[in-house]
C-alpha positions in Angstrom: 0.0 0.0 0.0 0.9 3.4 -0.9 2.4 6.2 1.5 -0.5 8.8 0.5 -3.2 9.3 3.0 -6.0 6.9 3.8 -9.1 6.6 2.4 -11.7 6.3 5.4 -15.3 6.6 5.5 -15.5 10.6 6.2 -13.3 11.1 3.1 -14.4 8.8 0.8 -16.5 10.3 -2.3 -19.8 9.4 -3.3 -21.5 8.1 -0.3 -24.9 9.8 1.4 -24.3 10.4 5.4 -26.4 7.6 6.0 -23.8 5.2 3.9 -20.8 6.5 6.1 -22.8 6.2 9.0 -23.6 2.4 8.5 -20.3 1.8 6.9 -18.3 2.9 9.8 -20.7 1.0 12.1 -20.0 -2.1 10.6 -16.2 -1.8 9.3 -15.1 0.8 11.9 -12.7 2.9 10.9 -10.7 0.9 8.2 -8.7 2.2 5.5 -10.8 2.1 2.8 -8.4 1.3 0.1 -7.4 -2.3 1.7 -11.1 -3.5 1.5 -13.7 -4.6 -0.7 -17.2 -4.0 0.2 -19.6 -6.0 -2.1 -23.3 -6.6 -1.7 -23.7 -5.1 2.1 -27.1 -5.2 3.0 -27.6 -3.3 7.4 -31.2 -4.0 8.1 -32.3 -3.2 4.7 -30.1 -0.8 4.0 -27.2 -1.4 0.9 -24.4 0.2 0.9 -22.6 0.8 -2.5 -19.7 -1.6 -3.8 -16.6 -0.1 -3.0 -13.4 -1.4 -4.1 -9.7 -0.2 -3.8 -11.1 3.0 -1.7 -13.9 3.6 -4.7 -17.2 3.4 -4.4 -18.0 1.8 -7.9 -20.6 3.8 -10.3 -20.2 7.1 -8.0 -20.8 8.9 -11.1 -24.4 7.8 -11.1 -24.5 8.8 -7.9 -22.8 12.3 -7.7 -25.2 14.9 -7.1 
């Protein structure tokens, strides 16, 4: 892994507040880019795929 700065759940783009909420309640406060989050459903909720510290088609979801 790479010297640069980590990737964590308040810096990642293209998430809602809701999605960082429930993603740090599940995964704490991991380094995003040495994760893969695929298919997470929290009580009905889903979060978005993210691999590598991207959440994958953000740029459907940018607003």
């Amino acid at each position: 892994m790479s010297e640069s700065k980590p990737i964590s759940w308040s810096t990642i783009s293209g998430l809602t507040d809701r999605e960082r909420q429930l993603g740090r309640f599940m995964f704490g406060d991991a380094d995003l880019r040495g994760i893969t989050v695929v298919n997470v459903t929290i009580n009905g909720e889903r979060l978005p795929d993210i691999v590598d510290g991207e959440v994958m088609g953000s740029e459907r979801r940018a607003s």
